[in-house]
Phi, psi and omega in degrees: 000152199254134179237112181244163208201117174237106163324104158287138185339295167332334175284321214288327186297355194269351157013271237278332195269304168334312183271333206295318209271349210249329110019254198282357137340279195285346174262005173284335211292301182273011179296319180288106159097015196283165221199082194314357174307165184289335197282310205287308189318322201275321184271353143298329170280320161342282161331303185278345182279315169280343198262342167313306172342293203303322196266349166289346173282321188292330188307305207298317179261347158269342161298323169299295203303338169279329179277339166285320174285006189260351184275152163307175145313141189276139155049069180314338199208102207282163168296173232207158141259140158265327175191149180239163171229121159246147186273000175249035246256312178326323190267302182214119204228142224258132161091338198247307211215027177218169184205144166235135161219151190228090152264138201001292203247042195213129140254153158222124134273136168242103196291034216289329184243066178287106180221171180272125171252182176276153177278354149100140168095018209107319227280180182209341135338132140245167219200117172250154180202134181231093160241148186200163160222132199276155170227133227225132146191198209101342227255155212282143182314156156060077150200166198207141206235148179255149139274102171305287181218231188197124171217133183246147199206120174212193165235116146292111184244122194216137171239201165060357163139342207287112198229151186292096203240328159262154168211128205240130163198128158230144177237135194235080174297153190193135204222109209235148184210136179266126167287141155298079185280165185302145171024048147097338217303159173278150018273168182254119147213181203245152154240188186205113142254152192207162204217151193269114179275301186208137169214108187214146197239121308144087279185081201240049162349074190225129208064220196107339174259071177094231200261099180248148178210116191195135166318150166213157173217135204233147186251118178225121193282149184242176189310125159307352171276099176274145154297107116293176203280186139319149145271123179303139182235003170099327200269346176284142194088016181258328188178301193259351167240134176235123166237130162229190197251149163226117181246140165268093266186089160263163160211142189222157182230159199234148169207112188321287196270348162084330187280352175228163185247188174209158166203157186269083207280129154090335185083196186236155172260120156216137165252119177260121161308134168283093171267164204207103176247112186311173216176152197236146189247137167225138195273352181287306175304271205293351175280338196254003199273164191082115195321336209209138166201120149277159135284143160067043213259357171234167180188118215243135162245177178209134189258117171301302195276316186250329152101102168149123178286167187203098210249098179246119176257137198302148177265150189225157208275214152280306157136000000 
């Protein structure tokens, strides 16, 4: 299996002291016995150019591995899906060919039916695309939860050269809250806030050369700055609170020679790390969160004379 470790930018101020020790690592290895030749210079560079490799990779998983671990403990009891909607039902079809499992420290979709078409107009690039939105509740008192990070994982098959070079995922929370008018009265309305948990792009150069047919897995660490959640009061998804998820989910292939294709044997896996925090819940607070918030962004009427409701809701971005 091709295993890839792609550094987000966002990672890079944490560098500078890391390569420094990684450096002087790799030039003790060749210090003893050094040798002004041209043979000895090369294989001195050899040496630092892999173990530089190695510690960007190694970094690369320790930065993941610290942003999970700076979090609480999870839970006694995970959030639940009530329902889903896709806007791809061809890609990810709700019930048939996807899976949600919400584990401690794990999202995991499992996508089966992701596959690649041309991008149309000629073009010889191809491109899967998933979007849908899960709606969650269940969710356990006083916590509140992040996306760290992200690692996508399939099997890819290609010939002529045609290689798998992006990889794409944003999770978009939204968190919908109904006002309370006296006593229950119509109009029913809503309002809506929402916040980008992770949005990251992955640049997973995989095949490109003759025939590749092999599992791959791209580890990609998101920004050390978390997005959080709402803090749960327990009550969402019961009636007056709704919180969901909206994922955005690509894969694009690049093809050189214009003559060869790819597939997604099976669709794709992405596991976004969980992180988990306790948290004191105040509704003033959770009613004001979130980077994009409308008022009033849905509004349910009631016709008295025919006896039939009429919910026309405000247009809305992504977030």
């Amino acid at each position: 299996m091709q295993n890839f470790y792609y550094l987000a930018p966002t990672s890079l101020p944490y560098l500078r002291g890391y390569l420094h020790n990684a450096y002087f690592s790799s030039t003790s290895l060749t210090a003893n016995g050094f040798d002004s030749s041209r043979k000895q210079q090369t294989f001195k560079s050899q040496v630092y150019t892999m173990n530089l490799t190695h510690s960007l990779l190694h970094l690369s998983l320790l930065l993941s591995s610290a942003l999970l671990a700076a979090g609480d403990s999870p839970p006694p009891q995970l959030p639940v899906i009530s329902s889903i909607a896709s806007d791809s039902p061809q890609q990810c079809s709700p019930g048939q060919d996807m899976s949600i499992t919400f584990l401690p420290d794990v999202l995991r979709l499992e996508l089966r039916g992701m596959a690649l078409a041309p991008g149309g107009h000629g073009r010889t690039d191809e491109n899967a695309v998933c979007q849908f939105t899960a709606e969650f509740g269940s969710w356990w008192y006083r916590y509140r939860f992040a996306l760290a990070n992200v690692t996508y994982r399939g099997h890819f098959e290609a010939d002529d050269g045609v290689q798998l070079h992006e990889l794409a995922a944003s999770a978009v929370f939204r968190y919908e809250n109904r006002k309370v008018n006296p006593e229950r009265a119509p109009p029913d309305v809503w309002n809506v806030s929402m916040a980008t948990m992770i949005d990251n792009t992955a640049q997973a150069a995989i095949g490109g050369s003759g025939v590749f047919n092999d599992d791959f897995s791209v580890s990609a660490p998101a920004s050390a700055d978390l997005e959080w959640s709402t803090c749960m009061d327990g009550g969402e998804g019961t009636g007056d609170a709704k919180t969901k998820i909206l994922f955005i989910l690509t894969a694009t292939t690049s093809d050189k020679t214009g003559e060869g294709t790819g597939k997604l044997t099976g669709g794709m896996t992405f596991d976004f790390g969980v992180v988990w925090e306790a948290c004191t819940p105040d509704r003033a607070v959770k009613n004001a969160w979130g980077q994009k918030r409308i008022d009033d962004w849905s509004v349910c009427t009631y016709n008295d004379t025919s006896l039939s409701s009429s919910a026309v809701p405000r247009a809305l971005g992504a977030g």
